[in-house]
N, C-alpha and C positions, 0 to 999 in steps of 0.2 A: 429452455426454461424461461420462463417471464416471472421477471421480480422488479417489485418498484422501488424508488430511492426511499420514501419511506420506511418501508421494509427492511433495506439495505442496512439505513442506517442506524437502527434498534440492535442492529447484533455487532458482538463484541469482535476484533479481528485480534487472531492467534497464530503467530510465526512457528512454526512448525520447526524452523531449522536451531531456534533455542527455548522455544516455548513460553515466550515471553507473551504477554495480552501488551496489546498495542492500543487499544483506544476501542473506542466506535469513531465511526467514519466523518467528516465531515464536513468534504465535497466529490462530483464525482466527473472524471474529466472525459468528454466526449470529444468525438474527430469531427473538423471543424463543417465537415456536411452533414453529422447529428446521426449518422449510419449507426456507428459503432460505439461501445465503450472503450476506452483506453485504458482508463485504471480508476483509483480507487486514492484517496488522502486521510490520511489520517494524525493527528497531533505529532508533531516530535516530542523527541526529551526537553521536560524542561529543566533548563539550568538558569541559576541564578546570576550571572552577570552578561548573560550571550542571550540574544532574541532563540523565541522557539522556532527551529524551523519544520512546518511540515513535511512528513515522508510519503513520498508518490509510490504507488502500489500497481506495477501495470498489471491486466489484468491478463495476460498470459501466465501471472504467477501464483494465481486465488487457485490453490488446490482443490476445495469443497467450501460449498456455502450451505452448511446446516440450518436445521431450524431456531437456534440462537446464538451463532458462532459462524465467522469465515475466518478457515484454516490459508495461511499465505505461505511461500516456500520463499524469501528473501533474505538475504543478506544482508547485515547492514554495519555499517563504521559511527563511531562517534564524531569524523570527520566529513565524511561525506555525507551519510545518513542512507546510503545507498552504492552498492558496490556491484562495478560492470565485469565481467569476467573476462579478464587481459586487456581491458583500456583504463586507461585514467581520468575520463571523462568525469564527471558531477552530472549531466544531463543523462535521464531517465530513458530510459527505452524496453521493450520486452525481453534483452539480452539480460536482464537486470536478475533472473530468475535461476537458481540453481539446475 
């Protein structure tokens, strides 16, 4: 399937695993020879005395990308903003995906 960033980023992204709406996207992170996509950014929570940080979306975990919606199947902590499954790591990877 061919989709452009554009297009990406007009639709809403919806975690499936609490069904929360996450944002629209708003960068997209490619591997550093421009091959592939890696993931996907989208706003954190904001709170009021802590900077926002953005949540990284690899894209081994984008379920469906409909026609105004992409479904994501992630985890996430108020802490980390992203939870690895049996590491303690903060740093993203596509292990990151239920």
């Amino acid at each position: 399937m061919d989709i452009s960033y554009t297009d990406l980023r007009c639709k809403d992204v919806v975690n499936v695993v609490n069904g929360s709406k996450m944002g629209k996207i708003i960068d997209l992170i490619i591997d550093s020879n421009g091959k592939a996509v890696l993931g996907l950014v989208v706003p954190g929570i904001r709170k009021i005395f802590k900077s926002n940080e953005d949540i990284f979306i690899p894209w081994d975990c984008i379920v469906k990308i409909g026609s105004d919606i992409i479904l994501i199947n992630l985890e996430l902590t108020a802490v980390t903003n992203v939870v690895r499954k049996g590491k303690g790591s903060q740093e993203p990877s596509g292990e990151d995906c239920l």
